[in-house]
C-alpha positions as CSV (number, residue, x, y, z in Angstrom):
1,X,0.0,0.0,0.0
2,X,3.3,2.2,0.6
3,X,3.8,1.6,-2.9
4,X,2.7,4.8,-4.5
5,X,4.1,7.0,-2.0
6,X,7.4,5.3,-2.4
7,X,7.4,5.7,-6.3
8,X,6.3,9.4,-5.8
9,X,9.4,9.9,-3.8
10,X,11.8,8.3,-6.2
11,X,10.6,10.7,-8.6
12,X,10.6,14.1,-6.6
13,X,13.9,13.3,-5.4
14,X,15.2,11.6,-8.6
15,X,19.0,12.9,-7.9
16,X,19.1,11.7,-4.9
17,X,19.9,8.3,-2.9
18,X,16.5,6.4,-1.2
19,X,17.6,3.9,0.8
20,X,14.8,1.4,2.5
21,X,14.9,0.6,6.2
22,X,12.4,-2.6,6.8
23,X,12.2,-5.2,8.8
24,X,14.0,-8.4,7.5
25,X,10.1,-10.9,7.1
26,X,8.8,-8.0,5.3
27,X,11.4,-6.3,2.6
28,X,11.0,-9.5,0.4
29,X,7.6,-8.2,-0.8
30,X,9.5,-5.5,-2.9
31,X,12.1,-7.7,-4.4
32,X,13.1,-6.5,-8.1
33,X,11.8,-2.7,-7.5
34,X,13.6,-0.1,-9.4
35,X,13.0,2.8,-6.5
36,X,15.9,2.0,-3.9
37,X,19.5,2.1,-4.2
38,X,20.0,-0.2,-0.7
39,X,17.9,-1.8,1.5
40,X,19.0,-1.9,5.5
41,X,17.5,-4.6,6.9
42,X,16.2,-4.9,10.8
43,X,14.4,-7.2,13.3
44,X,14.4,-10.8,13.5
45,X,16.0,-13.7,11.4
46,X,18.6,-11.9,9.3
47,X,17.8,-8.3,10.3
48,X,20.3,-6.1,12.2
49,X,19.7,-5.0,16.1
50,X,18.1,-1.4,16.3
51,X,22.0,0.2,17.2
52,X,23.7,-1.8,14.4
53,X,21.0,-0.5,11.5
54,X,21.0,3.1,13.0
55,X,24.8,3.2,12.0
56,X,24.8,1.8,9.0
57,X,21.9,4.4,8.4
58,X,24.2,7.2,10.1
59,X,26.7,5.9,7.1
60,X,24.7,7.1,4.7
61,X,24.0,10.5,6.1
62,X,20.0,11.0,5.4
63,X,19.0,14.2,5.2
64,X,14.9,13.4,5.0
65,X,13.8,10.2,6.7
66,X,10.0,9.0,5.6
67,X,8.2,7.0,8.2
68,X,5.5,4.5,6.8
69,X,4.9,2.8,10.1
70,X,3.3,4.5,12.8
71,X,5.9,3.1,15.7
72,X,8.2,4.8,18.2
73,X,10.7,2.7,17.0
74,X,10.9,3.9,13.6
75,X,11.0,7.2,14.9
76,X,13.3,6.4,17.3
77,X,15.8,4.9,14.6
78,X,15.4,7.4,12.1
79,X,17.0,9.9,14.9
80,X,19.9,7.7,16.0
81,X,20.2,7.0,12.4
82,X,21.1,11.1,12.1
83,X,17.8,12.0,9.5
84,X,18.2,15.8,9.3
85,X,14.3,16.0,9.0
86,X,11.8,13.2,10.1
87,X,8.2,13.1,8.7
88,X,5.4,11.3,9.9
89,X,2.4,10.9,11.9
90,X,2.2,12.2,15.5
91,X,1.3,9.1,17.2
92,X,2.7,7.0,20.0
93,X,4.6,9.9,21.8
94,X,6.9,10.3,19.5
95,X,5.9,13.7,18.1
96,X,9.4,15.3,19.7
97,X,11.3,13.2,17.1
98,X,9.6,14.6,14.1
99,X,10.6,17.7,12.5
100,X,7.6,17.4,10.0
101,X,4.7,15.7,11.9
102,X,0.9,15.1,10.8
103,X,-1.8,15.1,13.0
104,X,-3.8,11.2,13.6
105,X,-7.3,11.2,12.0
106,X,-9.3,11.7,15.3
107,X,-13.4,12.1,15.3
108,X,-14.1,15.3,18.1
109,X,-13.8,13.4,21.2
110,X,-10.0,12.4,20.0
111,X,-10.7,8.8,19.3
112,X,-8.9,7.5,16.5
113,X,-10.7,6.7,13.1
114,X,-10.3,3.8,11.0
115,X,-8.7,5.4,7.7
116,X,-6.8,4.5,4.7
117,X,-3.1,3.3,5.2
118,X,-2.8,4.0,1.5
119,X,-4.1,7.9,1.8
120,X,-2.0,8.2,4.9
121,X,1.0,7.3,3.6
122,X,0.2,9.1,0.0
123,X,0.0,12.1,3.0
124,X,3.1,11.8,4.1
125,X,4.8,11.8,0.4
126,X,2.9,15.2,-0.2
127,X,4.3,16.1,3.7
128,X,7.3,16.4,2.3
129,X,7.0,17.9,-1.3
130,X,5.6,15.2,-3.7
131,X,2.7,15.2,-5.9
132,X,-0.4,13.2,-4.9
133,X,0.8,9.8,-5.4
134,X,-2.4,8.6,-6.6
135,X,-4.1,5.1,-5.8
136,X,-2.1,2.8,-8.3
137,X,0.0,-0.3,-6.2
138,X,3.1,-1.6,-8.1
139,X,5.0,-4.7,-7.3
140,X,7.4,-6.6,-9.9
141,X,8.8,-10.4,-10.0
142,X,11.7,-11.4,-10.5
143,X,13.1,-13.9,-13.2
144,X,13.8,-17.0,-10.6
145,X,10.1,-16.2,-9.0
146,X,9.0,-16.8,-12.4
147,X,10.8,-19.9,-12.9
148,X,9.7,-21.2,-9.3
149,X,5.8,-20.3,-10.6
150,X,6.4,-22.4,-13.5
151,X,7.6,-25.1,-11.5
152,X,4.7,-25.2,-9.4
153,X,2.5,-25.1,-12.9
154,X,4.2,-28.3,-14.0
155,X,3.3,-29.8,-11.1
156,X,0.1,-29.2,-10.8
157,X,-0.8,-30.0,-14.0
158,X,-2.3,-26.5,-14.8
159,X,-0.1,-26.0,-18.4
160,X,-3.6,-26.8,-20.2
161,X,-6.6,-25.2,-17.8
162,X,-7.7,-21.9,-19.7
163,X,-8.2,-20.6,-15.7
164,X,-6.1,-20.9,-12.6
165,X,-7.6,-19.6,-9.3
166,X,-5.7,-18.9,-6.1
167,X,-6.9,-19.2,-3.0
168,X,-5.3,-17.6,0.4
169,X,-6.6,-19.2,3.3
170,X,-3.6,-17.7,6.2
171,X,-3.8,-15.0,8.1
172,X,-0.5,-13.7,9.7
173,X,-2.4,-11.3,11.9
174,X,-4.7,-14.1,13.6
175,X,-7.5,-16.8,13.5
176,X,-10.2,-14.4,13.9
177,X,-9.5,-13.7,10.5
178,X,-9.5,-17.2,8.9
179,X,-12.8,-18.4,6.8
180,X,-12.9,-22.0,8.0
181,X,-11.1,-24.5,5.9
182,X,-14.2,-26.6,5.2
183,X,-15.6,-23.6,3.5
184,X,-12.6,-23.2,1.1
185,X,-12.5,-26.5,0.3
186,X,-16.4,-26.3,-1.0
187,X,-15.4,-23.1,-2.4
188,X,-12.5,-24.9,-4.8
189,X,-14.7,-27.9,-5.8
190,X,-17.4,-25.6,-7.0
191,X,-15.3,-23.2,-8.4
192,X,-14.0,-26.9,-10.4
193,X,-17.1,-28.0,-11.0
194,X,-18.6,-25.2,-12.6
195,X,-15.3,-23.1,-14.7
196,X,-13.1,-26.3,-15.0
197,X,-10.7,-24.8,-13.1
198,X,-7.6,-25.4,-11.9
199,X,-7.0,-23.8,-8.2
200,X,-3.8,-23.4,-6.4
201,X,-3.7,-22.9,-2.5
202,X,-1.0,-20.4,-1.6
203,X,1.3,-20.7,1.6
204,X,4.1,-19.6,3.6
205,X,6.0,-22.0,5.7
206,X,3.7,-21.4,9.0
207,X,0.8,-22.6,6.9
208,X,1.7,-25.3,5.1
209,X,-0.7,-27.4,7.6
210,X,-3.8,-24.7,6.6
211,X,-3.3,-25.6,2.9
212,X,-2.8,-29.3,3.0
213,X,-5.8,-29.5,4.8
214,X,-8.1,-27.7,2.5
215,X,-6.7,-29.2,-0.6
216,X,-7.4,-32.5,1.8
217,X,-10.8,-31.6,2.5
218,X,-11.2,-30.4,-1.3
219,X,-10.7,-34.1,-2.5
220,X,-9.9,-33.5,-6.0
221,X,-6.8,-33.4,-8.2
222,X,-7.1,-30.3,-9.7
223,X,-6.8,-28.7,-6.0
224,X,-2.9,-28.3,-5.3
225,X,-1.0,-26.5,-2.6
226,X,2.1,-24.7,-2.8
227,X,3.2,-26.6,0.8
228,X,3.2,-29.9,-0.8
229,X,6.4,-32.6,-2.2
230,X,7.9,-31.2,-5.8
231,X,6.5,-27.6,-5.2
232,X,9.7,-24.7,-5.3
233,X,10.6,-23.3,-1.7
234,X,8.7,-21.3,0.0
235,X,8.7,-17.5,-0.6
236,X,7.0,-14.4,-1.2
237,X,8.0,-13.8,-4.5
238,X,6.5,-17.5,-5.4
239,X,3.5,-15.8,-4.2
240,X,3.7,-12.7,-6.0
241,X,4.3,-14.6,-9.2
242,X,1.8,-17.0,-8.6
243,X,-1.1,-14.0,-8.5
244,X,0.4,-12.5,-11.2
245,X,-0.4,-15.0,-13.8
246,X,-3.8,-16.2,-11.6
247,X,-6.9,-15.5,-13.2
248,X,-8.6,-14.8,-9.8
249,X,-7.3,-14.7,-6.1
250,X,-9.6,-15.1,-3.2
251,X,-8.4,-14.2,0.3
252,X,-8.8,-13.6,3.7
253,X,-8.1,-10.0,4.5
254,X,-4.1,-10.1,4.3
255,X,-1.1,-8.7,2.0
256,X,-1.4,-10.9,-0.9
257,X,-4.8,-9.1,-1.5
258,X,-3.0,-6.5,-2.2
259,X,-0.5,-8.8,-4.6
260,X,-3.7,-8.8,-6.7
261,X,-4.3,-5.1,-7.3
262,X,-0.5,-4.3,-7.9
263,X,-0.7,-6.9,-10.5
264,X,-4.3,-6.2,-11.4
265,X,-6.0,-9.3,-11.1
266,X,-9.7,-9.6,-9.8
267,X,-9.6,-10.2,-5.8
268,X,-12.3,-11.9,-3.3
269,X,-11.5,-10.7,0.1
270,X,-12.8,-11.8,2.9
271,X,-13.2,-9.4,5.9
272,X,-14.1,-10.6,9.5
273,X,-13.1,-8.5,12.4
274,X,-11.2,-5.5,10.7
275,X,-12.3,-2.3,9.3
276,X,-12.1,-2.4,5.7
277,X,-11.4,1.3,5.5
278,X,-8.2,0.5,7.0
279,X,-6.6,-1.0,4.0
280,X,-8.8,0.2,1.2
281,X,-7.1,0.5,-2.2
282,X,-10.2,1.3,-4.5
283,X,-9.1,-1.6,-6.9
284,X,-11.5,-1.3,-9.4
285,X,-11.2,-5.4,-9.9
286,X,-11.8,-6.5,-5.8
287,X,-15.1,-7.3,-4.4
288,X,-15.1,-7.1,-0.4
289,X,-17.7,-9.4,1.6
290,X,-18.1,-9.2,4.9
291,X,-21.2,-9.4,7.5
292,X,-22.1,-6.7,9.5
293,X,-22.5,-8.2,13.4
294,X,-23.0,-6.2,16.6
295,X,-20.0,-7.6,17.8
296,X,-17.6,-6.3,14.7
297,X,-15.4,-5.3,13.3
298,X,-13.9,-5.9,16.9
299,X,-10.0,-5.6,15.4
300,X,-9.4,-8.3,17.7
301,X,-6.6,-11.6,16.8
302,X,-8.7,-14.5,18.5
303,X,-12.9,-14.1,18.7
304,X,-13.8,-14.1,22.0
305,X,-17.4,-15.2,20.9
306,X,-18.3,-18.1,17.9
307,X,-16.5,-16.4,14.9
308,X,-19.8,-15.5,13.2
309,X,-18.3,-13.2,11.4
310,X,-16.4,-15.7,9.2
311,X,-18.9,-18.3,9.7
312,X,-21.6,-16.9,8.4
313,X,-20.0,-15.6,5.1
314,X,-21.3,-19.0,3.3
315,X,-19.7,-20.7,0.2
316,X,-22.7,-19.8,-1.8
317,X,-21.7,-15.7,-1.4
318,X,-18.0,-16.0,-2.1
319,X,-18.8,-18.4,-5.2
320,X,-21.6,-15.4,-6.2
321,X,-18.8,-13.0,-6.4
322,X,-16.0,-15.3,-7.7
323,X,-18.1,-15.9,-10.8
324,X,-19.0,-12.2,-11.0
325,X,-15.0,-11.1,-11.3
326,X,-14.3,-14.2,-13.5
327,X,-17.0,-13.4,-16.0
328,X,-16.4,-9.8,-15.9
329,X,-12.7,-10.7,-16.7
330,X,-13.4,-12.8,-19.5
331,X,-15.8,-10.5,-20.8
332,X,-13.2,-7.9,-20.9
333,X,-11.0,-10.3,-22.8
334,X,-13.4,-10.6,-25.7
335,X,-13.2,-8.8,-28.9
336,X,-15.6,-5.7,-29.1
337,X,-18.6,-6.6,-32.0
338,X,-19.9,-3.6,-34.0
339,X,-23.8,-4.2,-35.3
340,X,-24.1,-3.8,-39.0
């Protein structure tokens, strides 16, 4: 969603150096961009400790440091790091770092409002001198993601199937967001039955158990997972290149929806507990479902109740609007006829 702000500010400041600071899990989703001249990573597996990346940022002697995410932290490292200037929003006390700060989006009693990520971070672009970034999301693949995706279409047999659906069952954020397996399992054998599909179940590593069983409970060969014996590693950019050349991608309410409208394919998403203004995009090929409950959106990780949020989205609604996006896609595809 950061993805028009960033390309906004390789352009305004086309002379001079952008370097990316992101945590290490994360950073892979922008493999093969043409916006940053080095990447620093932090956090976790392979990332540097908070002192370490602040001087190899220091090295590089920012004079503007952007701040995406809304953490102290980032703040925090972007001022050890020696930014000259510091933009971003004024939340989590960490106003006294920034030299070019932007109020939260509160209603009148203060309480924060669910909002774009997207506008807020185009915002913060025009905070410091850009353009309006605009809406359009950009993401690229690289050649060995490519290879990997054609892997995995030899091995599922897709090389002859005029469609190829995905399906994104994980959540990274929590189970409140999961639709229950059982119901993407339906979901793929109809979607088989009725387009002669073929449907691939995407995966990272921690839910490689999520896919196996819905392609398990889906009972049919055409339903393959990305987790399972003579599929390519693991990654993100299999991910990205598998939604690439999908013709539809339906999903819970989770980054690879957003793989979809960088890459413009059509997009199911699923919402549940969260706010959908939070991470609206306006892709003019998604369709959002959700069901409005007293209880939600409740932004909580785990329901605390029965999950009828996700429950009650049935198979028969998602198929609706998976038929919809597929039709209008192949609709689109067709040769315009002139009457005579």
């Amino acid at each position: 969603m950061a993805t028009p702000a960033i390309r906004a500010l390789r352009q305004t400041f086309a002379n001079e150096r952008l370097v990316a600071v992101a945590k290490a899990y994360v950073a892979p989703v922008l493999d093969g961009n043409p916006w940053f001249d080095r990447t620093i990573l932090t956090g976790g597996k392979g990332g540097l400790p908070m002192l370490t990346a602040a001087k190899e940022l220091r090295g590089e002697q920012p004079r503007l440091a952007v701040l995406f995410p809304n953490s102290f932290r980032s703040a925090l490292l972007a001022w050890l790091g020696g930014a000259k200037r510091i933009a971003g929003f004024n939340r989590y006390y960490r106003g006294w770092l920034l030299s070019d700060a932007l109020a939260p989006h509160q209603d009148s009693r203060g309480k924060l409002m669910p909002f774009p990520a997207l506008t807020a971070y185009n915002q913060i672009a025009m905070k410091v001198g850009c353009p309006d970034p605009g809406q359009r999301l950009e993401l690229f693949t690289r050649a060995e993601d490519e290879r990997a995706a054609d892997q995995a279409w030899r091995q599922a047999g897709f090389q002859d199937h005029s469609e190829v659906i995905c399906l994104n069952p994980g959540a990274a954020f929590g189970s409140a967001k999961l639709w229950p397996a059982e119901y993407f399992a339906s979901l793929a054998r109809e979607l088989i039955r009725l387009r002669g599909a073929g449907v691939l179940i995407l995966c990272g590593p921690k839910e490689r158990e999520l896919a196996s069983r819905v392609a398990a409970l889906a009972g049919h060969p055409l339903v393959r997972h990305l987790g399972e014996m003579g599929m390519p590693g693991l990654t993100l950019g299999l991910s990205r290149a598998c939604v690439r050349r999908s013709h539809l991608l339906v999903t819970t309410d989770s980054g690879p929806r957003h793989f979809a409208h960088a890459f413009n394919r059509p997009v199911v998403t699923l919402f549940g507990p969260t706010h959908m203004e939070w991470t609206e995009t306006w892709h003019p090929g998604a369709m959002h479902l959700q069901k409005k409950l007293p209880c939600g959106p409740c932004q909580k990780r785990v329901c605390p109740l029965q999950h009828q949020c996700m429950k009650e989205l049935s198979v028969a609604e998602v198929l609706n609007a998976s038929l919809k996006l597929l039709d209008a896609q192949l609709e689109r595809a067709q040769p315009a006829r002139f009457a005579s």
